[in-house]
N, CA, C and O atoms as a GROMACS GRO file, in nm:
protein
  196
    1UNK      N    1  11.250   1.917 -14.863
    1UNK     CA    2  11.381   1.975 -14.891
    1UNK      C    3  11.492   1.889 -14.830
    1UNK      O    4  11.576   1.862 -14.915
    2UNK      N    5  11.514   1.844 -14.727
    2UNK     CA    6  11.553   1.798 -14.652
    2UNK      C    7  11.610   1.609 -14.749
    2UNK      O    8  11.720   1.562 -14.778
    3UNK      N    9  11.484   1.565 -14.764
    3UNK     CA   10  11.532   1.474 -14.841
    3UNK      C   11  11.557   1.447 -14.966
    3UNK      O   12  11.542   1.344 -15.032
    4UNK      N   13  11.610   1.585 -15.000
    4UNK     CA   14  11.660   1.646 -15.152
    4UNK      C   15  11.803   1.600 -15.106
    4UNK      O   16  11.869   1.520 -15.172
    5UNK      N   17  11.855   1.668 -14.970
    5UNK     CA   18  11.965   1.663 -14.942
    5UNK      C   19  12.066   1.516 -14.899
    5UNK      O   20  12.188   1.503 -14.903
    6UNK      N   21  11.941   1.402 -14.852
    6UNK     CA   22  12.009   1.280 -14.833
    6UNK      C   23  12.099   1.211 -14.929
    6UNK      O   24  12.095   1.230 -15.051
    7UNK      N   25  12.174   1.136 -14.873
    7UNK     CA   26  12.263   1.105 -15.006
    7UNK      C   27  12.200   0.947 -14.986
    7UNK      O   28  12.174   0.894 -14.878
    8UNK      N   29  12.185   0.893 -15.109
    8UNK     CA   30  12.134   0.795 -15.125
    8UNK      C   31  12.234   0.673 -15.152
    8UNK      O   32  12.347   0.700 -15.191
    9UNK      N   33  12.198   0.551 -15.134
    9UNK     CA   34  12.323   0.470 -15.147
    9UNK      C   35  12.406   0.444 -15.291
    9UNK      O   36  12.512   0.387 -15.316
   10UNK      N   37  12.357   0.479 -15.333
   10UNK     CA   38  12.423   0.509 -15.483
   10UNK      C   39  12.575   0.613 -15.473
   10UNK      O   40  12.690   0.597 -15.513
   11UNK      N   41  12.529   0.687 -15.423
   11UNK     CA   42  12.603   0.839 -15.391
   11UNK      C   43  12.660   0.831 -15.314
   11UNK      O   44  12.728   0.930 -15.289
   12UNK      N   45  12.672   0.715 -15.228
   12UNK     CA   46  12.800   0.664 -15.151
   12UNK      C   47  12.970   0.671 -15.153
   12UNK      O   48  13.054   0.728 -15.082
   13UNK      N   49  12.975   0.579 -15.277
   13UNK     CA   50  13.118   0.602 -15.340
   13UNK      C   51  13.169   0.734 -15.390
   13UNK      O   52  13.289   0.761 -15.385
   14UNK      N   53  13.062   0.830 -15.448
   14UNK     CA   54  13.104   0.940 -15.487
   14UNK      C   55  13.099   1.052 -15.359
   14UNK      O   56  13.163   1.157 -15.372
   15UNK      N   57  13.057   1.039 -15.293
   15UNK     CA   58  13.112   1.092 -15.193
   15UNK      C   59  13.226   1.081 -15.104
   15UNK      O   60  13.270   1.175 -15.038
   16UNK      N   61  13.284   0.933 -15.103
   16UNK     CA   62  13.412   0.918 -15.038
   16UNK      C   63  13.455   0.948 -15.143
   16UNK      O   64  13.483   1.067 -15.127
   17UNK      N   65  13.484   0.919 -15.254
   17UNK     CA   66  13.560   1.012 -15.355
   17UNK      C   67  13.600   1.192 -15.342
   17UNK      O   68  13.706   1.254 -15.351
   18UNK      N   69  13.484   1.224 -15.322
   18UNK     CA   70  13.512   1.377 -15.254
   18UNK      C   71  13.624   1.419 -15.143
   18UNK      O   72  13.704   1.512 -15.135
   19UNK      N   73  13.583   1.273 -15.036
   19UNK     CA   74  13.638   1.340 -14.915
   19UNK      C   75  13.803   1.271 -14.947
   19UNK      O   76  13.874   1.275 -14.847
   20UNK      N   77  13.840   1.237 -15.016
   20UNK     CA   78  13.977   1.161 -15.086
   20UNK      C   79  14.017   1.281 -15.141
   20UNK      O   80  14.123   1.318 -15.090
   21UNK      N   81  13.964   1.377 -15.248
   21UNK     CA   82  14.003   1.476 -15.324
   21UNK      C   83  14.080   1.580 -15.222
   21UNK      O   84  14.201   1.598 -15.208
   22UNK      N   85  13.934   1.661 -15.134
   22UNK     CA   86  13.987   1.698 -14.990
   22UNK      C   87  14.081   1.704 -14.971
   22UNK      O   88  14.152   1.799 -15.003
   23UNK      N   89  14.127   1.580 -14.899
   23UNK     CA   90  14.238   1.541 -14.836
   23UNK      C   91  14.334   1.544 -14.903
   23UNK      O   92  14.409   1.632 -14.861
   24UNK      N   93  14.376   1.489 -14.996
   24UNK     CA   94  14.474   1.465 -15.104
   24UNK      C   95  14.535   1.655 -15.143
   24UNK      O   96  14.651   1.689 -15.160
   25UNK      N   97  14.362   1.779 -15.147
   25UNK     CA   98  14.426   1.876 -15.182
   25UNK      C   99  14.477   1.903 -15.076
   25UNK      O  100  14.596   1.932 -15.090
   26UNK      N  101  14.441   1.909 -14.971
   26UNK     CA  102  14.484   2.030 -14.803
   26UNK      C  103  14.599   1.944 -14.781
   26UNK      O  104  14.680   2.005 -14.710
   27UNK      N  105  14.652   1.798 -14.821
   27UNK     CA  106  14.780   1.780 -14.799
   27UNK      C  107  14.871   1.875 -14.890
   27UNK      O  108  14.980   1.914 -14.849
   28UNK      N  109  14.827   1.906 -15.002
   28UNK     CA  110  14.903   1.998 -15.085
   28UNK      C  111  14.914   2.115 -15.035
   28UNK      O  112  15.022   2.165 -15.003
   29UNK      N  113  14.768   2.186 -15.020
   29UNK     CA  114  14.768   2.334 -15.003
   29UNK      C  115  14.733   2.316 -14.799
   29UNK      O  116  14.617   2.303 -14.762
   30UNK      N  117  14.836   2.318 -14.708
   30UNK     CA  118  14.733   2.301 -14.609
   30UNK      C  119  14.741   2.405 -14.544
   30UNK      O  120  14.732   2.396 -14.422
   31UNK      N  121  14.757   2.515 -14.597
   31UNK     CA  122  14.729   2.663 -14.557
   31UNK      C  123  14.609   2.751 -14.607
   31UNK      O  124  14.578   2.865 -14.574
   32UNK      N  125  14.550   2.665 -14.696
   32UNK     CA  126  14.414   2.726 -14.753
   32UNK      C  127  14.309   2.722 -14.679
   32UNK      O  128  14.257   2.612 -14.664
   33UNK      N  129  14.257   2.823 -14.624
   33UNK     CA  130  14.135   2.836 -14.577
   33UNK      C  131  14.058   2.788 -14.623
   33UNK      O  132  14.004   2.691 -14.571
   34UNK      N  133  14.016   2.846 -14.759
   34UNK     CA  134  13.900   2.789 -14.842
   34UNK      C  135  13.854   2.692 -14.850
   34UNK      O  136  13.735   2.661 -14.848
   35UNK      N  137  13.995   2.597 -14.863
   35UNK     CA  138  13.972   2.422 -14.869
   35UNK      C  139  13.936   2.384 -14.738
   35UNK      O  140  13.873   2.278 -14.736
   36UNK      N  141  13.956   2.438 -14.626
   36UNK     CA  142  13.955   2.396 -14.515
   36UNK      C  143  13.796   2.431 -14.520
   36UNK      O  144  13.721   2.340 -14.557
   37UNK      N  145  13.754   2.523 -14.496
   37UNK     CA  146  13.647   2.579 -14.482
   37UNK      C  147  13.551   2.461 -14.571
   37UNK      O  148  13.479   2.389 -14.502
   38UNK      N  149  13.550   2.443 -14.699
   38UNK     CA  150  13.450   2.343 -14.774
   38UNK      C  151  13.464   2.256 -14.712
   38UNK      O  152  13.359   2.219 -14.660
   39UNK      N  153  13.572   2.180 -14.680
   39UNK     CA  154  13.608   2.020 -14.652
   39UNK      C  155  13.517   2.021 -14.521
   39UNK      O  156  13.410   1.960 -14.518
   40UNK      N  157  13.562   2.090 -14.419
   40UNK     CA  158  13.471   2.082 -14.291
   40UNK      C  159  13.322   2.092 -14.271
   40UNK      O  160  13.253   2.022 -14.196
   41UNK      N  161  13.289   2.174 -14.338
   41UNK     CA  162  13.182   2.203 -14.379
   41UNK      C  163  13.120   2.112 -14.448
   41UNK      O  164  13.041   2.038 -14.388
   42UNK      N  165  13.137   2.099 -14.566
   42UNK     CA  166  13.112   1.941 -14.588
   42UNK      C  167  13.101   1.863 -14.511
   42UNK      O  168  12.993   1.805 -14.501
   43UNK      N  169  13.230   1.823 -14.411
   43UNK     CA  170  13.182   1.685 -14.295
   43UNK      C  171  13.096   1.750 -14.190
   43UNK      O  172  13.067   1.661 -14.109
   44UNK      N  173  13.066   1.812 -14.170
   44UNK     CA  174  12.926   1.879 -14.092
   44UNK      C  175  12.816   1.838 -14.115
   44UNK      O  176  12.747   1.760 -14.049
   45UNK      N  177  12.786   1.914 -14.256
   45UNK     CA  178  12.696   1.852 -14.268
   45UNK      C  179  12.648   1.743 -14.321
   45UNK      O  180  12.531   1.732 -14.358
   46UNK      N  181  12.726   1.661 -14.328
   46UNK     CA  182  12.727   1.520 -14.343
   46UNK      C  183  12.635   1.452 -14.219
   46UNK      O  184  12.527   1.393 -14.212
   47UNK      N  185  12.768   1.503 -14.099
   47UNK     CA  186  12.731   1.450 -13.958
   47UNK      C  187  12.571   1.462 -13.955
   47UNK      O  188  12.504   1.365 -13.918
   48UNK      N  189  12.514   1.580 -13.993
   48UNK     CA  190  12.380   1.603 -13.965
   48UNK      C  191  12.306   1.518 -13.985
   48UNK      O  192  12.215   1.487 -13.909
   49UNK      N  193  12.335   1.458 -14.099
   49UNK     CA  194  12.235   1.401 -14.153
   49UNK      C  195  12.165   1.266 -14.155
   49UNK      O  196  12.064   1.249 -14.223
   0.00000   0.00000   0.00000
């Protein structure tokens, strides 16, 4: 399961792509929880891994 979850080097770029989107929204909305909540969460479990 675990290495279902690795991101492989392919999936590199599309992942900084993500964390660009992120950012780009919570500069818009930066009172949204929600976004906050995914975005971090996301870099969590990133860190984990």
């Amino acid at each position: 399961m675990v290495e279902a979850m690795m991101i492989s080097p392919e999936d590199v770029p599309y992942e900084e792509d993500r964390s660009v989107i992120y950012e780009r929204a919570l500069r818009a909305l930066p009172g949204s929880y929600k976004l906050w909540h995914a975005y971090l969460t996301e870099l969590a479990d990133a860190a984990r891994q």
